[in-house]
C-alpha positions in Angstrom: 0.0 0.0 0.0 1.2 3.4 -1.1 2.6 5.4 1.4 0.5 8.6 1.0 -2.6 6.8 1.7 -1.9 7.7 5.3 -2.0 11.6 4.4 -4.9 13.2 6.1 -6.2 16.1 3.5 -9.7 16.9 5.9 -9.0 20.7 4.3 -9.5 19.7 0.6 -12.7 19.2 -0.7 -13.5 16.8 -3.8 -16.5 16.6 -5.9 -17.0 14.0 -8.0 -19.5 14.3 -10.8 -20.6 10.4 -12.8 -24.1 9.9 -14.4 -22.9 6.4 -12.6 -23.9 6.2 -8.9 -21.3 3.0 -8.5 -18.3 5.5 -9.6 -19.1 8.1 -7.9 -19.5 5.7 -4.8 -16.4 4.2 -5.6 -14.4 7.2 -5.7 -16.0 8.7 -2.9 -15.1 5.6 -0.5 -10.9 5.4 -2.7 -10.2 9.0 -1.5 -12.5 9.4 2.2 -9.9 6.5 3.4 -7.1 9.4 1.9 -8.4 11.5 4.5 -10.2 13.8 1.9 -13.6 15.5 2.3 -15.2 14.2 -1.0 -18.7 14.9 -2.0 -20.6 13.0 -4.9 -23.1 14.1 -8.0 -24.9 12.0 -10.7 -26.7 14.8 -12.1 -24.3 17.1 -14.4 -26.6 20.7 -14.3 -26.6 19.8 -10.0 -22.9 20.2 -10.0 -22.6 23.0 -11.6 -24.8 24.3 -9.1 -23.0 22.8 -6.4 -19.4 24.2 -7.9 -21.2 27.3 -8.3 -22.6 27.7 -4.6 -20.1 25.8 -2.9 -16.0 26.0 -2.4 -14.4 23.0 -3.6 -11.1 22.4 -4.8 -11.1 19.4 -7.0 -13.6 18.3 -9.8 -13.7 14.8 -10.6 -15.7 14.4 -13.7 -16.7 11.8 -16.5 -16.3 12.8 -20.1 -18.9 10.7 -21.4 -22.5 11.6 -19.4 -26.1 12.1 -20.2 -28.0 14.3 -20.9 -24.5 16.7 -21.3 -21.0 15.5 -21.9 -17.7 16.5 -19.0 -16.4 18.8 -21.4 -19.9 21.0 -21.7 -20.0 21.2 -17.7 -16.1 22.6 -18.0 -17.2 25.3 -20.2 -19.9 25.7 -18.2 -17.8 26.0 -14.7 -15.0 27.9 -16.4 -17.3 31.0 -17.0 -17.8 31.5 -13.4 -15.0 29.5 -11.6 -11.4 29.7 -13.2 -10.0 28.7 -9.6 -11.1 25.0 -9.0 -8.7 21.8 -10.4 -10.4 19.8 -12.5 -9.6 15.7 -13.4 -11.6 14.9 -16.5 -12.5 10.5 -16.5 -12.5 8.6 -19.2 -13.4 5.3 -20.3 -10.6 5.1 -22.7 -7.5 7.6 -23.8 -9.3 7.7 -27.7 -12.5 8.9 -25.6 -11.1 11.8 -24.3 -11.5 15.0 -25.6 -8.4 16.9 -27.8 -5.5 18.3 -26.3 -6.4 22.2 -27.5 -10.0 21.6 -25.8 -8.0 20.2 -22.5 -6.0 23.1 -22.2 -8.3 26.0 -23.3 -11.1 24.9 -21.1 -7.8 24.4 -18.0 -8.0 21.0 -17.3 -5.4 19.8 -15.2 -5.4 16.4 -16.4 -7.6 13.1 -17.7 -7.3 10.2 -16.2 -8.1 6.7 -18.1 -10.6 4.6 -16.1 -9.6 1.1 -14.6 -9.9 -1.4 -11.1 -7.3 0.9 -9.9 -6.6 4.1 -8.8 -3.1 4.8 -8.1 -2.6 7.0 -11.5 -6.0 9.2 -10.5 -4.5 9.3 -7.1 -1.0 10.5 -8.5 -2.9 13.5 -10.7 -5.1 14.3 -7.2 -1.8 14.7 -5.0 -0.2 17.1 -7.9 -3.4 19.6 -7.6 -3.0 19.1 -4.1 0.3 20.2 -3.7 -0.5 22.8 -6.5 -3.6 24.3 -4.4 -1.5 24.1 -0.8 1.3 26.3 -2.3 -1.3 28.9 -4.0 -3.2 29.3 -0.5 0.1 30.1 0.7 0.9 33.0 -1.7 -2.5 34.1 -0.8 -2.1 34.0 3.0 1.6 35.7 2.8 -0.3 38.2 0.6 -2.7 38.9 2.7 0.0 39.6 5.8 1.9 41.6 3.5 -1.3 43.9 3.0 -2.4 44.1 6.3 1.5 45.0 7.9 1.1 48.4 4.8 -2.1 48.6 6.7 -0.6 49.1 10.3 3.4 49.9 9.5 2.2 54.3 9.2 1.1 53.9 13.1 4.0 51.7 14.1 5.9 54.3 12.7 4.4 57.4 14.0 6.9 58.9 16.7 4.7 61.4 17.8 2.4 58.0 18.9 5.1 57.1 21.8 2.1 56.0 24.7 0.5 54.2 22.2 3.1 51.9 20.1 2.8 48.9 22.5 -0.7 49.3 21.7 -0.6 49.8 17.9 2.2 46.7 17.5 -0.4 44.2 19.5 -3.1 45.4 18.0 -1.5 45.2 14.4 -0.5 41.5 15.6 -3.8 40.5 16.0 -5.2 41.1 13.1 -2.3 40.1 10.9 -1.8 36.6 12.3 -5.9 36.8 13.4 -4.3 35.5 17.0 -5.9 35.2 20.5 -3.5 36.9 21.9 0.0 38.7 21.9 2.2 40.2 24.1 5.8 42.3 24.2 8.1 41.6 26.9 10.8 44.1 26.7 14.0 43.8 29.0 16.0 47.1 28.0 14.5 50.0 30.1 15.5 52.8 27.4 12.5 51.5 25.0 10.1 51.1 28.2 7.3 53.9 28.0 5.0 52.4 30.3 5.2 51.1 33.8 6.2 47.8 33.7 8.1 45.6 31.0 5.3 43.2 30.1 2.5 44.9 27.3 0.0 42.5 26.4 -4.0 42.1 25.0 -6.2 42.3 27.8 -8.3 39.4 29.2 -6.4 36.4 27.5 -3.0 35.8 29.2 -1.6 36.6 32.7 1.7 38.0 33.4 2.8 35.1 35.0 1.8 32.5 31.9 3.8 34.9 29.6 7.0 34.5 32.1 6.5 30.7 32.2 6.2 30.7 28.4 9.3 33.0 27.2 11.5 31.1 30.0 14.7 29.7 28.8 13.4 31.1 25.3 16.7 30.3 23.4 16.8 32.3 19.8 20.5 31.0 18.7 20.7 32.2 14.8 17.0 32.2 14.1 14.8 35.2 14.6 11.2 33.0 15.7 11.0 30.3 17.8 8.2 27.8 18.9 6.6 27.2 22.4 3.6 25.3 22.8 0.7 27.4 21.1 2.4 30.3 21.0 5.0 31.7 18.1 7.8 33.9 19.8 10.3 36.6 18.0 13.5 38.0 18.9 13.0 42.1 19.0 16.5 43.3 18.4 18.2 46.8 18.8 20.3 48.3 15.7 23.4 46.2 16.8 21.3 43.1 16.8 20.9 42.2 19.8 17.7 40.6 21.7 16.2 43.3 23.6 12.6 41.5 24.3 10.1 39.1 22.6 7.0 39.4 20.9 4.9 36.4 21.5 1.4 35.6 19.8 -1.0 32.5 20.3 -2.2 31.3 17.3 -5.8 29.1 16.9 -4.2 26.5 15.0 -1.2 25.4 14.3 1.5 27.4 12.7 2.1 27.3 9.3 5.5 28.6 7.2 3.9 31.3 5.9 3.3 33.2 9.5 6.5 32.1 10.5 8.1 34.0 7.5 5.7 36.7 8.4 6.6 37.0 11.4 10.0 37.4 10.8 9.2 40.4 8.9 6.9 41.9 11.7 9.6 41.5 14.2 12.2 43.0 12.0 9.6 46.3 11.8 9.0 46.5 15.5 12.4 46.2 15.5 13.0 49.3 13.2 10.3 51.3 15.0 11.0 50.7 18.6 14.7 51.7 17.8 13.6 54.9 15.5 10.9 55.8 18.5 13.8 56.1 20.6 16.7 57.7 18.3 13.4 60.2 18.0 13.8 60.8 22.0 17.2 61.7 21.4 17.3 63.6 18.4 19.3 66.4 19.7 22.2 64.2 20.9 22.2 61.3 18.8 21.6 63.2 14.9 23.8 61.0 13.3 22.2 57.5 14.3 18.4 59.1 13.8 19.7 59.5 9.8 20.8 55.9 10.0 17.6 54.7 11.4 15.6 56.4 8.9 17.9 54.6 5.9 16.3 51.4 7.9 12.6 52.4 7.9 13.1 53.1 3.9 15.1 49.8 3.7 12.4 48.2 5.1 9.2 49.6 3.3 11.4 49.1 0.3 11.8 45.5 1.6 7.7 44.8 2.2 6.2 47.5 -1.2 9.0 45.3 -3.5 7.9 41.9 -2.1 4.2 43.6 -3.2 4.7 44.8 -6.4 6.0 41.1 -7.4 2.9 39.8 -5.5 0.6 42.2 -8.2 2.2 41.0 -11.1 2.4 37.5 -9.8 -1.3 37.2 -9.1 -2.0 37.1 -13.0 -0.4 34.9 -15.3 -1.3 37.5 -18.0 0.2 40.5 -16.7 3.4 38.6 -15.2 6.6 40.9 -15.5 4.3 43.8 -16.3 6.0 46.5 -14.4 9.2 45.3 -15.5 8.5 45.5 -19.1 7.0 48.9 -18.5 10.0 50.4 -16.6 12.3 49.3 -19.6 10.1 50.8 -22.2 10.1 54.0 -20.5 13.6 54.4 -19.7 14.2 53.4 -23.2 11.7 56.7 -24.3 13.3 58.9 -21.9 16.8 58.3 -23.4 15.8 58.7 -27.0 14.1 62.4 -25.9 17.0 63.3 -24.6 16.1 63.6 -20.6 18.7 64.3 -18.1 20.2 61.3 -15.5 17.9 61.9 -12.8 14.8 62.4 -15.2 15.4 59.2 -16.7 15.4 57.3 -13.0 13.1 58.7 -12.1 10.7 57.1 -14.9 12.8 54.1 -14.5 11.5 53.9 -10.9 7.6 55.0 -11.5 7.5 52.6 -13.8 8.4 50.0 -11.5 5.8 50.7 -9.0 3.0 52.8 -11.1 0.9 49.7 -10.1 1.6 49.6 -6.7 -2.2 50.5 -5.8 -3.3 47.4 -7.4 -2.6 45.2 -4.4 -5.5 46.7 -2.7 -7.7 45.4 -5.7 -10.1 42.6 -5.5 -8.9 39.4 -7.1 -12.7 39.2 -7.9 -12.2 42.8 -10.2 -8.3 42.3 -11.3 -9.1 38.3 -12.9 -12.1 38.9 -13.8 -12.6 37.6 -17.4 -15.3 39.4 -18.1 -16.1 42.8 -19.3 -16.1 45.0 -16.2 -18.7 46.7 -14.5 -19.3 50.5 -14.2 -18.7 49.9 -10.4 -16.2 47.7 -11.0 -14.2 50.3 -13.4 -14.9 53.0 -10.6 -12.7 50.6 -8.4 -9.6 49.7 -10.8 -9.3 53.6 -11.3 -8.5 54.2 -7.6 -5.4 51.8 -8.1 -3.2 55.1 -9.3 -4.4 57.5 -6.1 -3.8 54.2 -3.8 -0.4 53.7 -5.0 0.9 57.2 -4.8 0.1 57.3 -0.8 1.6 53.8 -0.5 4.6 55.5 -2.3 4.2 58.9 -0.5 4.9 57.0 3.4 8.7 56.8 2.0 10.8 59.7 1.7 12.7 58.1 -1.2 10.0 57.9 -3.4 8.8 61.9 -2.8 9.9 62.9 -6.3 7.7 59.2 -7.6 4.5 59.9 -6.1 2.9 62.8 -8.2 4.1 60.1 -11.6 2.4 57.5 -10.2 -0.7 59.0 -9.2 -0.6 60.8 -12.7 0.0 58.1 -14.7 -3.5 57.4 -16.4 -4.1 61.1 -16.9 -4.9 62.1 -20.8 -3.7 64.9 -22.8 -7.4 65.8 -23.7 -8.5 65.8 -19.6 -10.5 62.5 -20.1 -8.1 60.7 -18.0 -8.1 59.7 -13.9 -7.9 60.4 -11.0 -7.9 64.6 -11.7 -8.8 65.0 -15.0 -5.0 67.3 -15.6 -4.5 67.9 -19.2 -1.9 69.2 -21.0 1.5 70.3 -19.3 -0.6 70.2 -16.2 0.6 66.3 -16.3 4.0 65.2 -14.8 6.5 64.2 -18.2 7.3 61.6 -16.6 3.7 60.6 -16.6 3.1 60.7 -20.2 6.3 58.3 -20.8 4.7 55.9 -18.2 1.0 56.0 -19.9 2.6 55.5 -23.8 4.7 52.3 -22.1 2.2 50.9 -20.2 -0.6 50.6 -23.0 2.2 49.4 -25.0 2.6 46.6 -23.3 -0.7 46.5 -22.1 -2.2 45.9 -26.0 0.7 43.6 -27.1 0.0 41.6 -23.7 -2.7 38.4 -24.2 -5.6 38.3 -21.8 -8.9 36.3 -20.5 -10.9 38.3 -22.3 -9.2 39.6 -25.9 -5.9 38.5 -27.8 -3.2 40.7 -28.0 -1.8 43.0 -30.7 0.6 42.9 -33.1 3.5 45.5 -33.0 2.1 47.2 -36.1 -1.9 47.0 -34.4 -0.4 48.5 -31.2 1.6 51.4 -33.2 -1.3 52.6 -35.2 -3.1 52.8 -32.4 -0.6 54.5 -30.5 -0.9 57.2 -33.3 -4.3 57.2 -33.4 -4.1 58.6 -29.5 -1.7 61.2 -30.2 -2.6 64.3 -28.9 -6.0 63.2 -27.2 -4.5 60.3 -25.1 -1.4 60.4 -25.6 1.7 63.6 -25.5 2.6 63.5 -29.0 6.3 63.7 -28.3 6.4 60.9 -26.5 4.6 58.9 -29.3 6.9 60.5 -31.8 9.7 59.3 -29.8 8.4 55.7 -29.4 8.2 55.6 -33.5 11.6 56.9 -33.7 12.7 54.0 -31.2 10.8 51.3 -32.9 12.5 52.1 -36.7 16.3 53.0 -35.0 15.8 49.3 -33.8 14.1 47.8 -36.1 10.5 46.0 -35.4 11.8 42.7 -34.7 14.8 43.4 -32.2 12.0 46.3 -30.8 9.2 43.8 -30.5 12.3 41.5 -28.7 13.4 44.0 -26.3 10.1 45.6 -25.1 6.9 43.0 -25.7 5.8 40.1 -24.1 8.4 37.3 -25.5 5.5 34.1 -25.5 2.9 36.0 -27.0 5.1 36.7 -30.6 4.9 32.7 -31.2 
């Protein structure tokens, strides 16, 4: 007997969907003993209902099934749900439907019908391990988005009363805990009576002595005791100057270790900035270096975000990348001074910044959005820019980012500026990012070809678009020469 037939699964759900009761039985009874939650279905409309109100993970299905066919019930499912795994069964491999249907309706697999089930299992275990490590860019997503939330009131030094209060606080939402404490043993960051800060009602002072007692860090900034997830708060020469502690519901996964790493490391910052603050007048030169750190680190946590936005859509991967290049490229060939030209560099970077507090709902929607919907995209540029404007290196950024999807004519967002009442740098960003933007595929329309994209470029001078900046674009595109252009500045897969 296989090995992983032990492997308990109780938080993956399986439906399994056969116009014969026996399979579905059958399948039902193979993967419950797996320790997964499975559900059956004999009736194909019913489980499209059931996919549609319900949150599974896995679709088992038969190809052939009266009165409609596995295939139809994909299509079907796709148009609402382009999130669930689905394992098409057939009675034989002629049976099964062709490879270009298999992959355009995003079926992970098909699995040939027989007295055994070792090779279904085998496809289960890869969407398995497939779903687990998606849920986990989700979860560290979600941390990442909730420490933006809380890091401005960590940070505030004129909040000195309150920053034990602001870090717990921030710690339970971020790692939804049932409690946290600080214990702090350096008196200099004490600002409070006492040395012990904790949530109210949940945990006495003497449990959180008994827990942190011969806590040992060693090399390793977290540590684990019992129910409750500890990390080393160090001063700016790294050394432990107290512990944050946090008791989790359940038990602790990767992703909140690696979080908390990162939420130590910011206390960390702030605690030693709120005090360097105290000092100001005597200690100038290390309140400098302790700012460098609070940049270092927002730098650390809005890079880790920007990849997460153009990770969370396989059609708009590298994106921002691709858009940076372009516009650098532009700035160059107009003849724009060194710090002109990073400057663009850098906006174009992170001119979609604001997009990670977008729904997944609104961003992957395949359809055509709503007005509402539309309304809530176009906040992404004004969101960005105050993410940005928390970060003193990014000052001279923030009004190119927040203007990047203005229009020459006044018909663009969030201000309506027109004209030379929109940043340069801002008309560079908005010729590069529809650029790559029309020459990029997506869910709902094919992309462009160079020579598509280029008249339409032109067709947007001087309403959408500066008309120097699409002059310079043309003048880029025939110095290189379409091909090596198309190489250097489109979406590489999408040419073939």
């Amino acid at each position: 007997m296989r090995r992983s037939r032990g492997t308990v699964h109780k938080n993956i759900s399986i439906l399994t969907l056969d116009d014969d009761a026996i399979m579905t039985s059958t399948l039902q009874a193979y993967f419950q003993r797996s320790g997964y939650d499975v559900d059956v279905e004999n009736d194909p409309y019913r489980a499209i209902e059931r996919v549609r109100d319900g949150e599974y993970d896995i679709l088992l299905l038969d190809f052939l099934m009266s009165p409609v066919c596995g295939d139809q019930v994909v299509e079907q499912i796709r148009s609402f749900n382009r999130d669930i795994y689905i394992i098409l069964l057939t009675g034989h491999k002629s049976m099964a439907p062709p490879l270009k249907t298999i992959r355009e309706l995003e079926i992970q697999g098909y699995y040939e019908k027989s007295d055994r089930f070792d090779q279904l299992e085998l496809l289960v275990e890869s969407c398995v391990k497939s779903i687990l490590q998606m849920r986990t860019i989700q979860n560290y997503k979600n941390g990442l988005s909730l420490m933006m939330d809380v890091l401005p009131q960590i940070y505030d030094l004129d909040a000195t009363q309150s920053v034990f209060g602001s870090i717990l606080e921030a710690a339970m939402r971020i790692f939804q805990a049932e409690s946290s404490f600080i214990v702090l043993n350096e008196m200099p960051y004490r600002v409070v009576e006492g040395n012990i800060q904790k949530t109210t009602g949940t945990i006495s002072d003497a449990e959180i002595t008994e827990i942190i007692r011969d806590a040992e860090f060693g090399e390793k900034l977290t540590l684990q005791k019992g129910e409750y997830l500890l990390a080393a708060i160090e001063n700016e020469k790294h050394q432990a100057i107290g512990i944050l502690g946090i008791g989790l519901k359940n038990k602790t996964e990767y992703v909140q270790v690696q979080l908390m790493e990162i939420f130590a490391r910011q206390i960390s910052s702030a605690l030693h900035n709120n005090q360097l603050h105290l000092l100001v007048s005597e200690q100038n030169k290390e309140l400098t270096r302790a700012y460098a750190q609070l940049n270092e680190s927002y730098m650390e946590i809005i890079g880790a975000m920007r990849t997460i936005v153009d990770e969370r859509d396989i059609y708009t991967r590298g994106h921002s990348d691709r858009v940076s290049c372009l516009a650098e490229a532009l700035a160059r060939q107009m003849g724009k001074d060194k710090k002109f030209i990073e400057r663009v560099k850098l906006a174009g970077l992170f001119h979609d910044i604001g997009k990670v507090g977008i729904s997944d709902r609104i961003l992957l929607k395949p359809e055509k959005l709503s007005f509402e919907e539309y309304a809530d995209i176009k906040k992404h540029s004004d969101k960005g820019a105050k993410i940005l404007a928390a970060i003193t290196l990014f000052s001279d950024i923030v009004p190119i980012v927040h203007a990047h999807h203005e229009r020459i004519d006044g018909k663009g967002y969030p201000d309506g500026l027109k004209g030379d009442e929109i940043p340069d740098e801002s008309k560079i960003i908005a010729v590069a990012d529809s650029f790559d933007a029309m020459t990029s595929h997506r869910q709902y329309r094919s992309n462009m070809t160079l020579g598509q994209a280029i008249e339409e470029l032109k067709k947007g001078s001087g309403t959408q678009f500066a008309p120097e900046v699409v002059e310079a674009f043309l003048q880029l595109c025939e110095e290189c020469g379409q091909d090596k252009f198309f190489d250097m500045y489109a979406v590489k897969e999408e040419r073939l």
